[in-house]
TORKOL-4160 file (C-alpha; in steps of 0.2 Angstrom, whole numbers, padded with zeros to 4 digits, m for minus):
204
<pt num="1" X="0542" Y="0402" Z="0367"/>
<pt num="2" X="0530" Y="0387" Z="0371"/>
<pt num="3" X="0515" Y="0400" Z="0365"/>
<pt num="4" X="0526" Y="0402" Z="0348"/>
<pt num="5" X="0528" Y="0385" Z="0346"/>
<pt num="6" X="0508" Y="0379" Z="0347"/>
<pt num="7" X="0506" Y="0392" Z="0337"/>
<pt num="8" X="0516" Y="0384" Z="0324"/>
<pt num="9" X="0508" Y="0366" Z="0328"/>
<pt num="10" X="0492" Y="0375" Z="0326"/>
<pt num="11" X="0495" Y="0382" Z="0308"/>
<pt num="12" X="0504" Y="0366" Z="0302"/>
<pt num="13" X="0486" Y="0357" Z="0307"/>
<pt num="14" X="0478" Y="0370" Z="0298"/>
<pt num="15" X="0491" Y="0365" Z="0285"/>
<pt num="16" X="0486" Y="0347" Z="0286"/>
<pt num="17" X="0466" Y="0349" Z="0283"/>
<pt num="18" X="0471" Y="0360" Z="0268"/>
<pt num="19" X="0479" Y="0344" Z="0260"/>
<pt num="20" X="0466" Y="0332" Z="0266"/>
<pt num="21" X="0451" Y="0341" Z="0265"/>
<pt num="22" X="0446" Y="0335" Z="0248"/>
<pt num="23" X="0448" Y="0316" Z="0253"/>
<pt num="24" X="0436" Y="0319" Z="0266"/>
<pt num="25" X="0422" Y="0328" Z="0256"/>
<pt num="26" X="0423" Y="0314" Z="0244"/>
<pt num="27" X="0415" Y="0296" Z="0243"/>
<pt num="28" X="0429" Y="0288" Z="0255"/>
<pt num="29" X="0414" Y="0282" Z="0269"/>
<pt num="30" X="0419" Y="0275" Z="0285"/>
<pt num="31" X="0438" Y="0276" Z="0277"/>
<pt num="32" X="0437" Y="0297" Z="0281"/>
<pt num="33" X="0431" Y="0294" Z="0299"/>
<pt num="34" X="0445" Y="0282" Z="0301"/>
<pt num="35" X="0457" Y="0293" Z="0295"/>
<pt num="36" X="0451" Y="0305" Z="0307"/>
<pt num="37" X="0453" Y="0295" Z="0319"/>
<pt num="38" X="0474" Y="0294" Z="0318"/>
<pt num="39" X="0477" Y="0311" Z="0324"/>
<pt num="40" X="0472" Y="0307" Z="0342"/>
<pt num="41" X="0479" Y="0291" Z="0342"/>
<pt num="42" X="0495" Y="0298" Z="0338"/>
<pt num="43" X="0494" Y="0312" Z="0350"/>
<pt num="44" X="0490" Y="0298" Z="0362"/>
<pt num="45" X="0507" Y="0290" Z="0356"/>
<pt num="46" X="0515" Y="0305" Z="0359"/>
<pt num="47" X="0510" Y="0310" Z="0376"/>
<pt num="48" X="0515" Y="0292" Z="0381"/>
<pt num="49" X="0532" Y="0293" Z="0375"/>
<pt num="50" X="0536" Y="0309" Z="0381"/>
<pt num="51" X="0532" Y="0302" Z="0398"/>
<pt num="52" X="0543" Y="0286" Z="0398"/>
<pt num="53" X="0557" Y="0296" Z="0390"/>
<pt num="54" X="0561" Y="0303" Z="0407"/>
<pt num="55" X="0565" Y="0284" Z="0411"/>
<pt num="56" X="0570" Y="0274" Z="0396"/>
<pt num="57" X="0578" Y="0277" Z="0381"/>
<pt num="58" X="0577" Y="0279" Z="0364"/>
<pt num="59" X="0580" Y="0263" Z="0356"/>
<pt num="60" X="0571" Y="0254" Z="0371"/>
<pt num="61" X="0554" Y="0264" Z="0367"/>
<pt num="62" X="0558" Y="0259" Z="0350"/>
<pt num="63" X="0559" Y="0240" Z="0350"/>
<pt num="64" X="0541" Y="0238" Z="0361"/>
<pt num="65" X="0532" Y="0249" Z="0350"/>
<pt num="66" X="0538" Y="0241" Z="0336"/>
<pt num="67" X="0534" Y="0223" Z="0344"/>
<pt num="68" X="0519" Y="0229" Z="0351"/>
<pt num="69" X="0513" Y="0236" Z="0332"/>
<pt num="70" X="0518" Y="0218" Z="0327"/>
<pt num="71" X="0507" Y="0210" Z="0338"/>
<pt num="72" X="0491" Y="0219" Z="0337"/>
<pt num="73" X="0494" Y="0218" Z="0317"/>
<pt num="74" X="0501" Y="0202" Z="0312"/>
<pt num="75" X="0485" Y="0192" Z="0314"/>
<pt num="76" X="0474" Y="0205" Z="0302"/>
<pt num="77" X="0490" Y="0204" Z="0290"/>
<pt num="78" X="0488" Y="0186" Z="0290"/>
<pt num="79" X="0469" Y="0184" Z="0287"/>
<pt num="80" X="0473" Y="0193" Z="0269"/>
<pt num="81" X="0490" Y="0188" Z="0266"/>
<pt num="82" X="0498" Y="0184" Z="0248"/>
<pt num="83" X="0514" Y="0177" Z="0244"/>
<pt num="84" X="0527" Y="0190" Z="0240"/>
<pt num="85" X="0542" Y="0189" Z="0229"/>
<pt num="86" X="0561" Y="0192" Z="0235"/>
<pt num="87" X="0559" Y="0211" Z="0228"/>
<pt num="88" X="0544" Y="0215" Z="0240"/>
<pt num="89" X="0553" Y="0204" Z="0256"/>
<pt num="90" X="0566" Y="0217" Z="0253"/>
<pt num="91" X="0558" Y="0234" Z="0248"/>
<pt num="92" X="0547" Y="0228" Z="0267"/>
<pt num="93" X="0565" Y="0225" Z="0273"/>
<pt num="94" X="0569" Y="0241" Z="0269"/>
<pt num="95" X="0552" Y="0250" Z="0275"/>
<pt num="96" X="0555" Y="0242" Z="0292"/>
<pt num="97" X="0572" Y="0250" Z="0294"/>
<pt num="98" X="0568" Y="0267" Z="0288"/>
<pt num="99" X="0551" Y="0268" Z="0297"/>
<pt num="100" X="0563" Y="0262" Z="0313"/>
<pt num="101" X="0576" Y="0273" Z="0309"/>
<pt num="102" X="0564" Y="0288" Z="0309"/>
<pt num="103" X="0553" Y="0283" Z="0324"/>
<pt num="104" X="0570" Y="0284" Z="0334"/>
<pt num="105" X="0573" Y="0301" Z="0326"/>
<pt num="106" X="0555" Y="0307" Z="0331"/>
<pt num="107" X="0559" Y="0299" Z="0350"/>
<pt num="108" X="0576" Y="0305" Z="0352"/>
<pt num="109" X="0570" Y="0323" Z="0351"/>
<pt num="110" X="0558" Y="0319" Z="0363"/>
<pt num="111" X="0571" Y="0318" Z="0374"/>
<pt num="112" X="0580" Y="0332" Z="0370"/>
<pt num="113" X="0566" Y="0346" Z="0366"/>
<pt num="114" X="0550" Y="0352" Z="0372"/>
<pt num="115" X="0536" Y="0341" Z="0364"/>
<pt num="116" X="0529" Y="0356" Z="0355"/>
<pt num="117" X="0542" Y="0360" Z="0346"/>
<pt num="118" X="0544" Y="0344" Z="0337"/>
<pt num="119" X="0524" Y="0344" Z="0331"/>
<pt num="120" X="0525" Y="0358" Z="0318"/>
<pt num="121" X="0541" Y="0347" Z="0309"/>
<pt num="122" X="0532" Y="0331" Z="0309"/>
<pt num="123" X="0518" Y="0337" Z="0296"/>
<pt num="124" X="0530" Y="0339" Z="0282"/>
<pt num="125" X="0527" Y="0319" Z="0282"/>
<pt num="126" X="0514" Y="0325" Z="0268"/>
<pt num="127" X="0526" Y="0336" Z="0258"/>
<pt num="128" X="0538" Y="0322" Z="0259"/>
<pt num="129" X="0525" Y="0310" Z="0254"/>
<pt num="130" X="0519" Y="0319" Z="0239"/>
<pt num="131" X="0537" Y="0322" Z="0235"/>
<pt num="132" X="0540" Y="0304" Z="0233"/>
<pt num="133" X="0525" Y="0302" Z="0224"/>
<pt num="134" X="0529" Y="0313" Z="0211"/>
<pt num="135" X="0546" Y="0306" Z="0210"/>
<pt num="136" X="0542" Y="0289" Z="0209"/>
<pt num="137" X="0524" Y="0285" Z="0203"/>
<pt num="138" X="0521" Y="0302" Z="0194"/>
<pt num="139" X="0508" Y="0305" Z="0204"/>
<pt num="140" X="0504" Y="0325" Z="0202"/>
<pt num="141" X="0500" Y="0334" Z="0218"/>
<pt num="142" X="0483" Y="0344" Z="0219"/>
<pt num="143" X="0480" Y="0361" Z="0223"/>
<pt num="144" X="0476" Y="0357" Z="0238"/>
<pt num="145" X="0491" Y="0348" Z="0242"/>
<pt num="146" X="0504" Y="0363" Z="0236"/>
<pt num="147" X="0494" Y="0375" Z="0246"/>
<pt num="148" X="0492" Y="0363" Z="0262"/>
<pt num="149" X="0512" Y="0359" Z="0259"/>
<pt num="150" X="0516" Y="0379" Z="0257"/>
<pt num="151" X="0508" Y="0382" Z="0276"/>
<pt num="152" X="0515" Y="0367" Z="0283"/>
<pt num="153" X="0532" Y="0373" Z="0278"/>
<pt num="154" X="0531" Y="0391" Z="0282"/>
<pt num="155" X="0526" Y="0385" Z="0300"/>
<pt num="156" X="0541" Y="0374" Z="0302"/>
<pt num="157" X="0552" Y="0388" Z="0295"/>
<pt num="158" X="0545" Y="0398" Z="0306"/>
<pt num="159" X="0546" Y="0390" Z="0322"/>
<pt num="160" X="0565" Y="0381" Z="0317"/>
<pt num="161" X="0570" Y="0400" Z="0314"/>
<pt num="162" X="0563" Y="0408" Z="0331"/>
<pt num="163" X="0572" Y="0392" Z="0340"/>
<pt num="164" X="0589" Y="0394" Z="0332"/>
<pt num="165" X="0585" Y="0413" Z="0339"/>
<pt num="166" X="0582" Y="0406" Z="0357"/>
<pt num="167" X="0595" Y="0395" Z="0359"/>
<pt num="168" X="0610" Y="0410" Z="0351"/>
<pt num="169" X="0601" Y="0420" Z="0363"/>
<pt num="170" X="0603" Y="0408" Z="0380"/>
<pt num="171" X="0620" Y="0402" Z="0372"/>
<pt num="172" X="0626" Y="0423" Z="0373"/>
<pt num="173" X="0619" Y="0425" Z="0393"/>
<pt num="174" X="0627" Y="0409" Z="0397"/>
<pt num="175" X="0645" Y="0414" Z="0390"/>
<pt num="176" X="0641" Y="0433" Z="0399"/>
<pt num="177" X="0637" Y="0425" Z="0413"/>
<pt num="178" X="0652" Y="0416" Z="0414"/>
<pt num="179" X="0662" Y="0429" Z="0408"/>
<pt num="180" X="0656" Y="0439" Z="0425"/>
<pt num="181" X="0658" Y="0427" Z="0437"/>
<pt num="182" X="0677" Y="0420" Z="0432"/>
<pt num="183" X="0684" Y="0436" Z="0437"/>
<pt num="184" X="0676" Y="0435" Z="0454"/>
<pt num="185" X="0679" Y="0417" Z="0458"/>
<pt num="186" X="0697" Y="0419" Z="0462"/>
<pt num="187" X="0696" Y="0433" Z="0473"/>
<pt num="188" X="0681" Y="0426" Z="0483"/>
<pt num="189" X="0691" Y="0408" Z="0484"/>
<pt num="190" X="0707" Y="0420" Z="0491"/>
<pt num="191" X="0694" Y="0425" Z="0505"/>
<pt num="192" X="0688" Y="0411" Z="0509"/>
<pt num="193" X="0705" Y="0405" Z="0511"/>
<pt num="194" X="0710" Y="0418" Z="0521"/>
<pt num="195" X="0697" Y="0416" Z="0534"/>
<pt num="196" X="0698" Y="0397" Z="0537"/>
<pt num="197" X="0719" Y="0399" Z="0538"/>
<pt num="198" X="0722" Y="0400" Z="0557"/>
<pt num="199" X="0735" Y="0413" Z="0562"/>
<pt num="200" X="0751" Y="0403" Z="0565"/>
<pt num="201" X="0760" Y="0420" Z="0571"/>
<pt num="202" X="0771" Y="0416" Z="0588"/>
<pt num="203" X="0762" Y="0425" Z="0602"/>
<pt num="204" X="0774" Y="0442" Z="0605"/>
């Protein structure tokens, strides 16, 4: 199942370079290379959180990211910093929750799931995104971005489909497994009973 789900993070990438491909064969200069520069970084994010997992949770993982982001960026926010109306302080307000809210999400199946399993999801951030853009700014989607969003989503659908299989499959061999071993339990309890009683019958 761990080979099934890699290949699923595998075509999702594949997914992902269909959609950007264009930006980076375009005039976007040391901007491309930067945004070739996330994926590892991200990956490195990953790995990292997967590992403390084992020892902290959730919503502690959360906060220090998030105050660690705050830190390392607050002083290049300031250096180009504009004041902002009461509209934008809450449309941030309401960026800072959601983007919270998900990153928990994203954490708390971490904990739950194999890591490999989660990776082939998290790329329908670009099909979402490009929802939203539609929706809200009319931006049409590309060519590109329809066929890129098409793979990533038969990957997910994919790999969500062969785990829903897996776990109906270890869900039935646990209940048969059960379903042998009750009948069992009794009789082997009424042995063990047995042997450690000690035979109270009067010597004839």
């Amino acid at each position: 199942m761990v080979a099934a789900r890699w290949v699923a993070a595998g075509i999702g990438f594949a997914g992902v370079l269909i959609v950007v491909g264009p930006g980076l064969a375009g005039s976007g200069g040391w901007y491309a290379l930067l945004m070739l520069a996330t994926p590892p970084v991200f990956a490195a994010s990953t790995l990292l959180t997967k590992r403390v997992i084992r020892h902290e949770g959730p919503t502690r993982i959360v906060f220090w990211q998030s105050l660690g982001v705050t830190v390392f960026t607050l002083p290049v926010a300031l250096w180009v910093w504009q004041p902002l109306s009461i509209g934008l302080w809450l449309l941030f307000l309401l960026c800072g929750v959601m983007g919270s809210l998900g990153h928990y999400c994203i954490t708390r199946s971490y904990h739950r799931i194999d890591l490999s399993a989660t990776q082939s999801a998290r790329y329908l951030d670009l099909v979402w995104a490009s929802l939203f853009g539609l929706i809200f700014f009319g931006d049409l989607p590309a060519g590109t971005t329809l066929i890129g969003g098409a793979v990533i989503l038969a990957s997910t659908l994919w790999i969500a489909q062969r785990e829903a299989r897996s776990s109906r499959q270890e869900s039935l061999s646990d209940q048969a497994g059960a379903g042998h071993a009750d009948p069992e339990k009794p009789a082997a309890d009424t042995r063990i009973c047995a042997q450690a009683t000690p035979d109270r019958r009067p010597p004839s």
